[in-house]
C-alpha positions as CSV (number, residue, x, y, z in Angstrom):
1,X,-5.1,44.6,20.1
2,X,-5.1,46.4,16.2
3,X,-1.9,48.3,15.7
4,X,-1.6,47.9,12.4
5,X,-2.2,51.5,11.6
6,X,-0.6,55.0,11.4
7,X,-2.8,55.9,14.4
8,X,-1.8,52.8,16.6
9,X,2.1,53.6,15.9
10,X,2.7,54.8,19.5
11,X,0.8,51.7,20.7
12,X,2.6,49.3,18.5
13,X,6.2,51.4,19.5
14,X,5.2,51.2,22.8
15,X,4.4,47.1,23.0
16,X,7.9,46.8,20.8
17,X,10.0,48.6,23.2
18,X,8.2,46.5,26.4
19,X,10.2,43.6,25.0
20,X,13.3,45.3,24.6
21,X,14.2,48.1,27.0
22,X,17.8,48.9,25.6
23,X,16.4,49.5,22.2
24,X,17.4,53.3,21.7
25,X,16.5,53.9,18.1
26,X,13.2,52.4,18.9
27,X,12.7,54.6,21.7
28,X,14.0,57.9,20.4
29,X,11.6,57.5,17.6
30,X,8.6,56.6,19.9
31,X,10.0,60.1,21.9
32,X,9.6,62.3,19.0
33,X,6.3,60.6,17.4
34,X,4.6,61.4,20.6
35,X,6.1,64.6,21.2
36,X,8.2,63.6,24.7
37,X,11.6,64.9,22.9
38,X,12.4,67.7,20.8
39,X,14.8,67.1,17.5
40,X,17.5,69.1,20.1
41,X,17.4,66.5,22.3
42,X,17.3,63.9,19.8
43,X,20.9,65.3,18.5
44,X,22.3,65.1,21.4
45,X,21.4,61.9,22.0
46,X,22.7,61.1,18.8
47,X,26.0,62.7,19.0
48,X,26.9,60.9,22.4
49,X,27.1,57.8,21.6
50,X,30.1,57.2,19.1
51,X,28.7,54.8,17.3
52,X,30.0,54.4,13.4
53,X,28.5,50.7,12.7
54,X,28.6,50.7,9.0
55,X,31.9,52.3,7.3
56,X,32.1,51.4,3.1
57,X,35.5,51.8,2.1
58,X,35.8,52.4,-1.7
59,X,38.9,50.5,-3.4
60,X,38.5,52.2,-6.5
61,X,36.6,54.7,-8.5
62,X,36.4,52.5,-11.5
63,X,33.5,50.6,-12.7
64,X,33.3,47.9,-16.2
65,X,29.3,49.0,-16.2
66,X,27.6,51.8,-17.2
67,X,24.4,51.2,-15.2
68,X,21.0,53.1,-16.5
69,X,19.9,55.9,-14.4
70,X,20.9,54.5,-10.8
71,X,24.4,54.7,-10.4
72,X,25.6,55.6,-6.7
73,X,28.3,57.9,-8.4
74,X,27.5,61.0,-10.5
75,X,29.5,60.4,-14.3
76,X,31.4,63.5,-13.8
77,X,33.4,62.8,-10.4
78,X,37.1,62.3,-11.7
79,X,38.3,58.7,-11.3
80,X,41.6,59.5,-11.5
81,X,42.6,61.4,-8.1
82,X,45.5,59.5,-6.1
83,X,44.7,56.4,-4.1
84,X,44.9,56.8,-0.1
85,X,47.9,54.7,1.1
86,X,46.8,51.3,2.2
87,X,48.7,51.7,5.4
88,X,46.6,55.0,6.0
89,X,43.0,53.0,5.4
90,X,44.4,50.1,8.0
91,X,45.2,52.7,10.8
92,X,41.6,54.4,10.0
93,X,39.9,50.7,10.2
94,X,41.7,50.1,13.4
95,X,40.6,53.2,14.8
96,X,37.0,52.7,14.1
97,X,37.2,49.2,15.2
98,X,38.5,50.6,19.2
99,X,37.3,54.1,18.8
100,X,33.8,53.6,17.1
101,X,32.4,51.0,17.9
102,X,32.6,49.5,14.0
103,X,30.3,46.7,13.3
104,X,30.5,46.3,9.8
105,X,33.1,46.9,7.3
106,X,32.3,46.7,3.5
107,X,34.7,46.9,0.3
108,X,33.1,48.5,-2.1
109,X,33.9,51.2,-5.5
110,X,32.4,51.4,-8.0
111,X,33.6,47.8,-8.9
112,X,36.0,47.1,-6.0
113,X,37.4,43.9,-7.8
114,X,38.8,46.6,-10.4
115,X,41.5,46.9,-7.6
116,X,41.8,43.4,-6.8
117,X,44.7,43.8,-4.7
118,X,43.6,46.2,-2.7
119,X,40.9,44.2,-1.7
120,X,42.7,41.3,-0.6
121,X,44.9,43.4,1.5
122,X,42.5,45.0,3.2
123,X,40.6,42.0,4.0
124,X,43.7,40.1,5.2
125,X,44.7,43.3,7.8
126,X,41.0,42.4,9.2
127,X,42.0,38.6,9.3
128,X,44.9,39.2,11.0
129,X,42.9,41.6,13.8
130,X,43.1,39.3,16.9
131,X,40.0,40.5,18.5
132,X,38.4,42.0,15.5
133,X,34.6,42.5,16.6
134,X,33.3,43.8,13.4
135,X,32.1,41.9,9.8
136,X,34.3,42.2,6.8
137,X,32.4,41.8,3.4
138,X,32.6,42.9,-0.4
139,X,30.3,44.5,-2.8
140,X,30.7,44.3,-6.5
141,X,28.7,43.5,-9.6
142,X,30.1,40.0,-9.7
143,X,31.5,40.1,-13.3
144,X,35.1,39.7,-12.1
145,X,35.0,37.1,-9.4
146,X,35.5,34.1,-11.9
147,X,39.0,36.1,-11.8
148,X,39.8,35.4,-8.1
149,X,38.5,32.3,-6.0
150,X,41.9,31.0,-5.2
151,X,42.5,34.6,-3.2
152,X,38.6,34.0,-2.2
153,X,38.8,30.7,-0.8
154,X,41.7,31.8,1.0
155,X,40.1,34.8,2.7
156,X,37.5,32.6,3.7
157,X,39.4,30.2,5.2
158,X,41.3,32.4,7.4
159,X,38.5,34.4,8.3
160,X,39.0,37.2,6.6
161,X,35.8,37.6,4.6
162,X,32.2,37.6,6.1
163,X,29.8,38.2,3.4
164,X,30.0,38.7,-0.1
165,X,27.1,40.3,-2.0
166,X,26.3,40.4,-5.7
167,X,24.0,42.9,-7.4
168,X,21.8,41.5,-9.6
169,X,18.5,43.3,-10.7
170,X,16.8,40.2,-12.7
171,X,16.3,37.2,-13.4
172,X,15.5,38.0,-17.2
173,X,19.0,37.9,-18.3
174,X,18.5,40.7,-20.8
175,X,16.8,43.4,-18.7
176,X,19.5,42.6,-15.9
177,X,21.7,43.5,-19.0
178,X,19.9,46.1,-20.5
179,X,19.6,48.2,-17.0
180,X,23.4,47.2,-16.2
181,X,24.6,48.9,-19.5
182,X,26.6,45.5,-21.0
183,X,25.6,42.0,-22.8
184,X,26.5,39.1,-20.5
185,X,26.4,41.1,-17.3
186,X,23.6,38.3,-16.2
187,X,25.5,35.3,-16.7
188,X,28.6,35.8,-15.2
189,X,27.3,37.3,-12.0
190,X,24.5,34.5,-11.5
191,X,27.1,32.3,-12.1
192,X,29.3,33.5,-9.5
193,X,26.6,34.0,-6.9
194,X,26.4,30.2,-7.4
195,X,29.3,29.0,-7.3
196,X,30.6,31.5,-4.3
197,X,27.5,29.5,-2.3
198,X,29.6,26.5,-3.3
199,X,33.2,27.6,-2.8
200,X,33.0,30.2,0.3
201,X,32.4,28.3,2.9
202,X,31.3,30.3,6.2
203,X,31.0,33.0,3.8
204,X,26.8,34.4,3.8
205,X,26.6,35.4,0.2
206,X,23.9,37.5,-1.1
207,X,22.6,38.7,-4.0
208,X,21.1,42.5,-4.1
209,X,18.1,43.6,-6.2
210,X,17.1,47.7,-6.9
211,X,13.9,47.4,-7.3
212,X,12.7,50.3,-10.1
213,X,9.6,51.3,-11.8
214,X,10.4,48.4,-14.9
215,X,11.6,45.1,-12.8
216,X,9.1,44.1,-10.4
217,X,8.4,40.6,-12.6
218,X,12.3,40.0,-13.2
219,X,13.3,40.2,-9.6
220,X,10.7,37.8,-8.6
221,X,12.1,35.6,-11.2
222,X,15.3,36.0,-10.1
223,X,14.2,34.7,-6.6
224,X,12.3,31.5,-8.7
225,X,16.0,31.2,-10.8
226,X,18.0,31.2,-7.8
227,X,16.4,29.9,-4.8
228,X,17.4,26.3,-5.2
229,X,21.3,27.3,-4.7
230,X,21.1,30.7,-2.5
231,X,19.1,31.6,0.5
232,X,20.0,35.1,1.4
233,X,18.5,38.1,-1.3
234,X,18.5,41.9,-0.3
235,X,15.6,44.2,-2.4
236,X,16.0,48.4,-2.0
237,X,14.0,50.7,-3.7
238,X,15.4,52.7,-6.4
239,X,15.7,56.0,-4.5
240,X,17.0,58.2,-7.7
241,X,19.6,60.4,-7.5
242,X,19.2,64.4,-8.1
243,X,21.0,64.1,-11.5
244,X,19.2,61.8,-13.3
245,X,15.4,61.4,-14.8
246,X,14.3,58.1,-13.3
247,X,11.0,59.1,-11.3
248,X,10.3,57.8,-7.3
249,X,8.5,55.1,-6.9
250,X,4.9,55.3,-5.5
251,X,3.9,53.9,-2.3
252,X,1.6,52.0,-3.7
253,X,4.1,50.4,-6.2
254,X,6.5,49.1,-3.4
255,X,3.3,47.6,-1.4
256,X,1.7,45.3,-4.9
257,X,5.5,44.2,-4.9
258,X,5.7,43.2,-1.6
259,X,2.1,41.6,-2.1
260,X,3.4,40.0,-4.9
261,X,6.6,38.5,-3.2
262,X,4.4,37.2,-0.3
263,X,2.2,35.4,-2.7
264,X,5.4,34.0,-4.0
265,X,7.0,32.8,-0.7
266,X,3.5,30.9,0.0
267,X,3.2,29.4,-2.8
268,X,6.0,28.8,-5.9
269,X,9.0,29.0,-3.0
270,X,6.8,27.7,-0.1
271,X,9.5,25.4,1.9
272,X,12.4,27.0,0.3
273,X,14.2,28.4,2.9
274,X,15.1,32.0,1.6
275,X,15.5,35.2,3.7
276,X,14.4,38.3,1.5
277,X,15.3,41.8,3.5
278,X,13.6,44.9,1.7
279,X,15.0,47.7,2.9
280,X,12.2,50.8,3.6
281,X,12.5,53.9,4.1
282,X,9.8,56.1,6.4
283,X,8.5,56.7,3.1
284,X,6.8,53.5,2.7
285,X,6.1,52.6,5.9
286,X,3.0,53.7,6.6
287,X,1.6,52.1,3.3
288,X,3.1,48.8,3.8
289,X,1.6,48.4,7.6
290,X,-1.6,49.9,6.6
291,X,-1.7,46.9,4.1
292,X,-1.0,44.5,6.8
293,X,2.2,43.7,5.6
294,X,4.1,43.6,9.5
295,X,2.3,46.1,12.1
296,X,4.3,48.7,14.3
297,X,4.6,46.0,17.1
298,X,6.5,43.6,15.8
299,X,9.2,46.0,15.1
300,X,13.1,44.8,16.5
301,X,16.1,46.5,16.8
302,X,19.2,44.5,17.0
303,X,23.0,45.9,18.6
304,X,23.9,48.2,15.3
305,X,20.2,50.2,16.1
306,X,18.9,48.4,12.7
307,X,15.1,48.6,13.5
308,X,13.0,45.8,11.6
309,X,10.0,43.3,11.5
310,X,10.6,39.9,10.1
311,X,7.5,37.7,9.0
312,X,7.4,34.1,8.5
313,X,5.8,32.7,5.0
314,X,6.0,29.2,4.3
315,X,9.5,28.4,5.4
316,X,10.6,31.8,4.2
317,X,11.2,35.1,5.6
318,X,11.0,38.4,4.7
319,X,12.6,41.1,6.9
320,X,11.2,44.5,6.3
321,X,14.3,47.2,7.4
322,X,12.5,50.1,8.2
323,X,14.5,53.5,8.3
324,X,13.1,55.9,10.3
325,X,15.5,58.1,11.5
326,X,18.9,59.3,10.1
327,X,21.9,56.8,10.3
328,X,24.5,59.1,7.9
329,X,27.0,60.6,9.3
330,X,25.8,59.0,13.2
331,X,26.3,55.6,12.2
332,X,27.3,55.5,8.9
333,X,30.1,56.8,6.3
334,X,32.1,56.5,3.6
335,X,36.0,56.4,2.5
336,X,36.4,56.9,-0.8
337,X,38.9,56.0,-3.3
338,X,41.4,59.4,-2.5
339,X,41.1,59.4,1.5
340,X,37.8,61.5,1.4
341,X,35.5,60.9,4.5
342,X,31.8,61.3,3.3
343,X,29.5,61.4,6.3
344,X,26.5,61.0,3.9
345,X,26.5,58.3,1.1
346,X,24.5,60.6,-1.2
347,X,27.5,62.9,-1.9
348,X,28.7,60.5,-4.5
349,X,25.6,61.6,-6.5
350,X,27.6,65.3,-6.8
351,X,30.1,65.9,-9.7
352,X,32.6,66.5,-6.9
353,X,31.9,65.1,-3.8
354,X,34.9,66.4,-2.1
355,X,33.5,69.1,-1.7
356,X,31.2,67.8,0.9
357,X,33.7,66.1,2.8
358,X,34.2,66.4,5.7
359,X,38.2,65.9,6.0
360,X,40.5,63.5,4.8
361,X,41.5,60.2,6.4
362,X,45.4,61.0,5.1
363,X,45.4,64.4,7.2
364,X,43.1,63.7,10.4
365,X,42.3,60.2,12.3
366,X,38.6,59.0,11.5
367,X,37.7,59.4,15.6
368,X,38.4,63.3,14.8
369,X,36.4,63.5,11.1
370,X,33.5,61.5,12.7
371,X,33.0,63.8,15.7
372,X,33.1,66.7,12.8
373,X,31.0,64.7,11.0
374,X,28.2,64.9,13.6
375,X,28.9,68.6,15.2
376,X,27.5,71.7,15.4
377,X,26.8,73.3,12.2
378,X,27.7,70.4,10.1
379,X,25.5,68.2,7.8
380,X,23.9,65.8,10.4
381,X,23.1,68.7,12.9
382,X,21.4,71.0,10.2
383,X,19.6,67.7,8.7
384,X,17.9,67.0,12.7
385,X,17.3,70.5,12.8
386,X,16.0,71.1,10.0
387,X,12.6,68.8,10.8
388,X,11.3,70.7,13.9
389,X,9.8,73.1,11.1
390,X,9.1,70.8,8.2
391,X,6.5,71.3,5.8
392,X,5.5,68.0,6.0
393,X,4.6,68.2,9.6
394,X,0.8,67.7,9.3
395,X,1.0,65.0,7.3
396,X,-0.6,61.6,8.1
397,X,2.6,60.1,7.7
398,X,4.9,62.4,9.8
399,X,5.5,59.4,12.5
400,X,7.0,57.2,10.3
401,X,8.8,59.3,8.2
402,X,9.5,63.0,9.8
403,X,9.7,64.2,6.4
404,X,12.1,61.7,4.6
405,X,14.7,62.2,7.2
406,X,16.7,59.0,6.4
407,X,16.9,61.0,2.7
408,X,16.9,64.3,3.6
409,X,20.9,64.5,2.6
410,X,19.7,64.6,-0.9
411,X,18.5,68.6,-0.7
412,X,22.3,69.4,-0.4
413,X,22.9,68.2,-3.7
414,X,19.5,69.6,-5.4
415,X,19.2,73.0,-4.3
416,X,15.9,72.1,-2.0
417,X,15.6,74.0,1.5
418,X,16.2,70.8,4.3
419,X,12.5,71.8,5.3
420,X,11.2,71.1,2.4
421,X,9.8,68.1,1.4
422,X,12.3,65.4,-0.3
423,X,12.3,64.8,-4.0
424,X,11.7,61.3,-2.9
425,X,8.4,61.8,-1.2
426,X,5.5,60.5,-3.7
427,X,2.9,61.8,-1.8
428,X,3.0,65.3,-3.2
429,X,-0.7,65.5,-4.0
430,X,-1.6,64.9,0.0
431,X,-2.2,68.1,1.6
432,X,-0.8,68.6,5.3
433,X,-3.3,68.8,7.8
């Protein structure tokens, strides 16, 4: 049976969900491509659950880079506010950990390891959880981890530290470089990706590509350069902010890539043993299973409502995340450095992202600024709202995407009406039906 189209996405959603009936995300989105549920009752399916499975918590608002035209923070937001109390970041952690449902836990910042300390403390409160059901990791850009591996080693031997993932964006040491804004950038955090797979034991460590209009050839380099020491690599479209120049990228684009990585896995890394996770959002997904690439029925969903298709090459794998339907604010957020609870990531891309927040963890508990986060009137309930009159509607894509829903955040920061199309979408020369 063929549903390896945008026509046979009911079919395939359908087959998917036959082999896994508690798959909600799966089945809300088969509900609203086939018309069965309005966006009203999506929402409130949405809203009852409680479910905040990814929470970044930002140690600092520092970086040591100056990245070109993809930073995750807008250059004007003030780095220099207050830090929250550690004490009042525990009590929010254990709150989403028995309130929430949390699942995952990162460290992030801009750099986290700028605050070093607060990083180890943090991690060792979620060490010292006796029943801690959630994953404790760090992100950071790996150039100060050379800096640490005594407090490393000892978070990973008392279970305090999960994952660690390092961005890199090539494996041509001067573009990674050049796009990362300082000389030797390259070197230190390969060399630390390396020798974390050495040191951390029980720790999954990961290195994390953006994939933009001018690195196709070096990432697939960097999976040649370092697939004989790690296995586990993480690839996410450049989706650029409202503040800077760097264009979309093209459907089309994403697909030769992943064309490209295939042929790569099959033949260069055949036997290697990597796992490769590109992350894709709606706005590809109708391109990449039209080219064969996974087809709607081999979609999963696992506990945290991730919904994905993982293919086999050679030994390898490539996971293909495919986000449908919104997961800010619902089941993620964001703490950052002064105690401000984001319930959408893309607020760091505004000058002052306070002013989208939706509390602070300092002056309410994080059970009462995630139900805010997700009621009536505020940003996730005008963002599901918003598609049951989207322009994009007749498009051929509207199944798989409902209008750049997972992104859709972005037109509060750049002045676009929610039913409009994204900035994001490349397909502005397709006329709706």
């Amino acid at each position: 049976m063929q549903v390896g189209t945008q026509s046979g996405l009911l079919e395939g959603l359908t087959l998917a969900i036959q082999r896994q009936p508690e798959a909600y995300v799966l089945r809300s989105w088969l509900g609203l491509a086939a018309g069965e549920i309005s966006f009203a009752d999506y929402y409130k399916i949405a809203s009852e659950r409680l479910q905040l499975s990814y929470l970044t918590i930002d140690t600092t608002g520092a970086c040591d880079l100056s990245c070109s035209d993809m930073c995750y923070y807008n250059p004007a937001i003030d780095t220099r506010l207050g830090l929250v109390s550690e004490k009042v970041l525990t009590r929010a952690i254990d709150e989403a950990d028995t309130h929430l449902d949390l699942q995952t836990m990162v460290l992030a910042g801009k750099e986290p390891f700028l605050n070093a300390r607060r990083v180890f403390a943090l991690l060792r409160h979620c060490g010292s959880l006796e029943h801690r059901s959630f994953t404790v990791g760090v992100v950071t850009n790996g150039r100060l981890l050379n800096r640490h591996w005594d407090g490393l080693q000892d978070a990973a031997r008392n279970h305090c530290l999960d994952f660690l993932d390092i961005s890199i964006d090539s494996g041509f040491p001067s573009q990674h470089d050049r796009i990362r804004g300082q000389t030797g950038t390259f070197d230190l955090a390969f060399a630390a990706a390396c020798e974390a797979h050495a040191r951390l034991s029980g720790v999954r460590i990961s290195v994390t590509s953006i994939l933009r209009q001018d690195n196709p050839e070096g990432i697939l380099e960097l999976l040649r350069n370092a697939s004989p020491s790690l296995r586990c690599f993480h690839v996410f479209p450049i989706q650029p902010p409202p503040f800077v120049t760097t264009q979309p990228l093209e459907a089309e684009f994403v697909v030769a890539f992943l064309a490209n990585l295939k042929r790569l896995l099959k033949g260069e890394l055949a036997g290697a043993g990597v796992e490769i996770t590109v992350t894709l959002p709606g706005l590809y997904l109708s391109e990449a299973v039209g080219s064969s690439l996974f087809e709607w029925a081999d979609l999963e969903e696992n506990h945290q409502g991730a919904c994905f298709a993982r293919k086999e090459v050679e030994g390898n794998s490539i996971v293909y995340a495919c986000l449908v339907l919104p997961e800010q604010a619902s089941r993620l957020a964001r703490i950052t450095y002064d105690g401000a609870y984001l319930a959408h990531l893309h607020f760091l891309q505004a000058p002052q992202p306070q002013a989208y927040a939706v509390g602070y963890i300092q002056e309410e508990s994080i059970v009462s600024l995630y139900r805010k986060a997700i009621g009536v009137g505020n940003h996730f309930h005008q963002i599901v709202n918003s598609r049951a009159h989207h322009e994009c509607s007749g498009r051929s894509c509207w199944q798989s995407c409902f209008g750049g829903w997972v992104v859709a955040e972005n037109a509060f920061l750049n002045g676009q009406t929610l039913t409009a199309q994204p900035r994001l979408c490349p397909k502005e020369k397709e006329t709706p039906h």
